[in-house]
C-alpha positions as CSV (number, residue, x, y, z in Angstrom):
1,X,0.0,0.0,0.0
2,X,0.7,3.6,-0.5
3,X,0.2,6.6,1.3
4,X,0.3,10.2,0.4
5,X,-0.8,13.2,2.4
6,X,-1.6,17.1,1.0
7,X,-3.2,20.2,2.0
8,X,-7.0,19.6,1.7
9,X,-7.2,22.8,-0.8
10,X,-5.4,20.2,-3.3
11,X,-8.1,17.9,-3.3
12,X,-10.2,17.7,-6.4
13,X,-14.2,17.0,-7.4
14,X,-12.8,13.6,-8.8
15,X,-11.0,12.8,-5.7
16,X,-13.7,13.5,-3.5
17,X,-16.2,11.5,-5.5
18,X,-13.9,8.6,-5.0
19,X,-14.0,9.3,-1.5
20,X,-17.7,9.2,-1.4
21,X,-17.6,6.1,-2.9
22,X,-16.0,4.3,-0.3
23,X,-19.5,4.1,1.4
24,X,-21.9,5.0,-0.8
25,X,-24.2,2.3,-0.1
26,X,-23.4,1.8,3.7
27,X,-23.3,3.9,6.6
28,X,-22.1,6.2,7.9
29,X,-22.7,7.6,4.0
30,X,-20.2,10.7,3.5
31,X,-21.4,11.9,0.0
32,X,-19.4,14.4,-1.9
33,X,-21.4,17.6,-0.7
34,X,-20.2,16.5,3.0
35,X,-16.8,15.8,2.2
36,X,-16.5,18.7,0.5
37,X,-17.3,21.0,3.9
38,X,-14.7,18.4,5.7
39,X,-12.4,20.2,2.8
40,X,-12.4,23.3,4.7
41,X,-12.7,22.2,7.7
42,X,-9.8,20.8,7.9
43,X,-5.7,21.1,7.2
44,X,-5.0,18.1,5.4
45,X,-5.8,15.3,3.5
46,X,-4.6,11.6,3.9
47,X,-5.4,8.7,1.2
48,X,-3.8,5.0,1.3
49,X,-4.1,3.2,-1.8
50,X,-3.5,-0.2,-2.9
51,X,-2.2,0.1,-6.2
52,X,-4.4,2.5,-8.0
53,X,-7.9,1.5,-5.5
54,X,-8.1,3.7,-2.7
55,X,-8.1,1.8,0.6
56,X,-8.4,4.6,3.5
57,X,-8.4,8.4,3.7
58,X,-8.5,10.8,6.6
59,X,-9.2,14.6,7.2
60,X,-6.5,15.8,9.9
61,X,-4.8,18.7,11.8
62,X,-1.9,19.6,13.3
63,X,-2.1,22.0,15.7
64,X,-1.4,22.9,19.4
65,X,-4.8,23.0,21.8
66,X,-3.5,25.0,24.9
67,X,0.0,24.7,23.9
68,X,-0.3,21.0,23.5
69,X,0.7,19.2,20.6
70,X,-2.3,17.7,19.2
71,X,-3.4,15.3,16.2
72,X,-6.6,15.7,15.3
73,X,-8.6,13.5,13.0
74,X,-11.5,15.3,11.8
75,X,-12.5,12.4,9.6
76,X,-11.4,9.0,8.4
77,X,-12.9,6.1,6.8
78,X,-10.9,2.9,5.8
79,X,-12.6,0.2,3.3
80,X,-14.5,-2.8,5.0
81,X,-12.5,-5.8,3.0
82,X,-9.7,-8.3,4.7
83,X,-7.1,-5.6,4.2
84,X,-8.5,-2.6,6.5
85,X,-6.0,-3.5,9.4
86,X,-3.6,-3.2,7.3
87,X,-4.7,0.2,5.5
88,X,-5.8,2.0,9.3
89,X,-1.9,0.8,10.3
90,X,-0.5,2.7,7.3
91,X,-2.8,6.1,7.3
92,X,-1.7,6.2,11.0
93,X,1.9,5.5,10.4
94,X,1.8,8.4,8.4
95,X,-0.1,10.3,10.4
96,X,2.3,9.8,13.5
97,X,5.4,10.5,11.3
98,X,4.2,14.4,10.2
99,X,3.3,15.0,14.4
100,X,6.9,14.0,15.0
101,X,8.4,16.4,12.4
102,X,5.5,18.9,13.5
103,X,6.5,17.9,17.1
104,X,10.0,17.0,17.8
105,X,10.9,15.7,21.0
106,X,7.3,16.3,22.4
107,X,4.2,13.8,23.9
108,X,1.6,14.5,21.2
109,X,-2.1,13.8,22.3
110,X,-3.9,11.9,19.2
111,X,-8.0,13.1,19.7
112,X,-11.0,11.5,17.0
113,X,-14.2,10.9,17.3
114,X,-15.1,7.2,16.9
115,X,-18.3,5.6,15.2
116,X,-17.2,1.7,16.1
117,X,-15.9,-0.3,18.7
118,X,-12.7,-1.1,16.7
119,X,-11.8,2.4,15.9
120,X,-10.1,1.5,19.5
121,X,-7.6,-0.3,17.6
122,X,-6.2,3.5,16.4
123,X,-5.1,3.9,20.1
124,X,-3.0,0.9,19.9
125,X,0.1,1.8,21.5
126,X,-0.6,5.5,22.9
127,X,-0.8,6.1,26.8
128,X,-3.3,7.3,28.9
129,X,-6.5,6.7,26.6
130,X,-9.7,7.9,28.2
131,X,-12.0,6.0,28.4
132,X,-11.1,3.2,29.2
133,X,-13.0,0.0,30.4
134,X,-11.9,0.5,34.8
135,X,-10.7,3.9,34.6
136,X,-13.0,7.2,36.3
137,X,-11.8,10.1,34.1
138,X,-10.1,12.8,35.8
139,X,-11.5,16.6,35.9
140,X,-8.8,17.1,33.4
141,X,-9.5,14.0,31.4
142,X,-13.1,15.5,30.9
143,X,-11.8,19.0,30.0
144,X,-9.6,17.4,27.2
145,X,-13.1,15.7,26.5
146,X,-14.6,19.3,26.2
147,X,-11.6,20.9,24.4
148,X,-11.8,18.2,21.8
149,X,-16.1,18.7,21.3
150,X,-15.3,21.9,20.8
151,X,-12.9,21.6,18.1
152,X,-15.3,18.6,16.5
153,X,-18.2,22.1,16.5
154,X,-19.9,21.6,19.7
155,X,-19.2,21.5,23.4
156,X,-22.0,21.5,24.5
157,X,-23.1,18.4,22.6
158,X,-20.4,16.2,25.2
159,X,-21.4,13.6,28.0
160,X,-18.1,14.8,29.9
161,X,-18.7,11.9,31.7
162,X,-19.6,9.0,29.1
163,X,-17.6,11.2,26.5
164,X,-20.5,10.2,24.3
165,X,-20.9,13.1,21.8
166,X,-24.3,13.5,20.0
167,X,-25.1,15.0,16.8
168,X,-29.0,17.0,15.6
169,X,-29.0,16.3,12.5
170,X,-27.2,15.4,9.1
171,X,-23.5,13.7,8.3
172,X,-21.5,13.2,11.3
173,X,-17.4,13.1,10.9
174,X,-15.5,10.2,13.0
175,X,-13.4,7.5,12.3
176,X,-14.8,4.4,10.7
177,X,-13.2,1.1,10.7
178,X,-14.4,-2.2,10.9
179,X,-11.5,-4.6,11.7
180,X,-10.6,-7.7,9.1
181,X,-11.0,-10.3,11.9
182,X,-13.6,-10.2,14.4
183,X,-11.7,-10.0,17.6
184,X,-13.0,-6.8,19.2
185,X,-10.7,-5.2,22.3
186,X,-11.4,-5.8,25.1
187,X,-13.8,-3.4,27.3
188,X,-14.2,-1.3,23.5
189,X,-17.5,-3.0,23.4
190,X,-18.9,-1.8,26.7
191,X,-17.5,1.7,26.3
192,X,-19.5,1.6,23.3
193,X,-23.2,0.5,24.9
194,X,-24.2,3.9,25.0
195,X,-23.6,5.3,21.3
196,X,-26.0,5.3,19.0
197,X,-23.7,5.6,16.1
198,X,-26.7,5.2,13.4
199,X,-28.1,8.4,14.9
200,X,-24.8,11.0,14.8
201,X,-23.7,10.0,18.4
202,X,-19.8,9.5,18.4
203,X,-17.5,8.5,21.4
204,X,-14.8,11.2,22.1
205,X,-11.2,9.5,22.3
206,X,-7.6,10.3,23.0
207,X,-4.4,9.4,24.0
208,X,-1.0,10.0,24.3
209,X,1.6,9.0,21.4
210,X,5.1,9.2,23.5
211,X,8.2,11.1,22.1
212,X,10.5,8.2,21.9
213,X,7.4,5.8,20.7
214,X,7.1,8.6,17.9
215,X,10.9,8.8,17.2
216,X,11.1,5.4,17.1
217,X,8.6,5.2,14.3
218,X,6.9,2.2,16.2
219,X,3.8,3.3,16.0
220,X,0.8,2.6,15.5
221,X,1.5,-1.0,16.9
């Protein structure tokens, strides 16, 4: 697989209708007019491809929230076929490369929205993810929780507590991916009991990729 990453203003009407493609006949159904607002929304633009098919893509920034290095995946949505794991492992890989020459010798907190269980699986390796299955989130867990809703267009719209963010109407952003193998994390499937992904509601996530996990270009695991 390959992988190439741009500024979202590159992106052309042909690549987003390829995009759109990816799920045009299953949820969550990002169509072209959608994708197009993610455009400027947001920095730039990831796509994996296997040979000329494209396998993944993802809608990112690179930015500091507070003075904190942050990755921030706006959007992302990887192909449901055998070789997904293998396509989410290389989007991130990239991903985690441009925060360490954005970031050098710095933590960097990695913050999504996810619409399945095994978007857990793009937290692989990181510290510190909240939530977690057994952990009560801190007062500062649950402002990162906050911070991040804010970012994704509403605060207000966050369980600080569940970090269950819900959504009025229309397209909802997020990461979706569907692992190969059926072998869900464990604890991702509780987490997820209260998220009614069909109706816009997303669970809040993040975590910590390490400077020397980062400089040793380990991750994602």
């Amino acid at each position: 697989m390959t992988v190439t990453t741009k500024d979202t203003t590159a992106l052309n009407d042909a690549e987003l209708a390829e995009m759109a493609d990816l799920c045009v006949d299953r949820e969550p159904g990002f169509d072209i007019g959608f994708l197009s607002k993610q455009r400027e929304d947001w920095v730039l633009i990831t796509q994996v491809r296997e040979g000329n098919k494209l396998r993944a893509y993802s809608f990112c920034t690179l930015e500091r929230i507070g003075g904190t290095p942050s990755l921030l995946v706006g959007l992302a949505l990887v192909d449901r076929n055998a070789k997904s794991d293998q396509a989410l492992k290389t989007l991130l890989h990239d991903q985690f490369r441009r925060a360490l020459l954005a970031f050098p010798d710095e933590d960097v907190l990695l913050g999504t929205r996810l619409t399945t269980p095994d978007g857990f699986r793009a937290f692989l390796g990181l510290e510190d993810v909240v939530p977690r299955e057994g952990y009560k989130p801190t007062g500062e867990d649950r402002a990162w929780g906050r911070r991040l809703a804010k970012r994704f267009g509403d605060e207000k719209a966050i369980d600080d507590k569940t970090f269950v963010m819900s959504s009025l109407s229309g397209p909802v952003g997020g990461l979706d991916f569907v692992a190969s193998k059926a072998l869900p994390l464990e604890g991702a499937v509780n987490l997820f009991k209260p998220v009614k992904a069909a109706k816009g509601e997303r669970l809040v996530v993040f975590g910590w990729a390490m400077a020397e996990s980062l400089a040793s270009g380990k991750l994602p695991k």
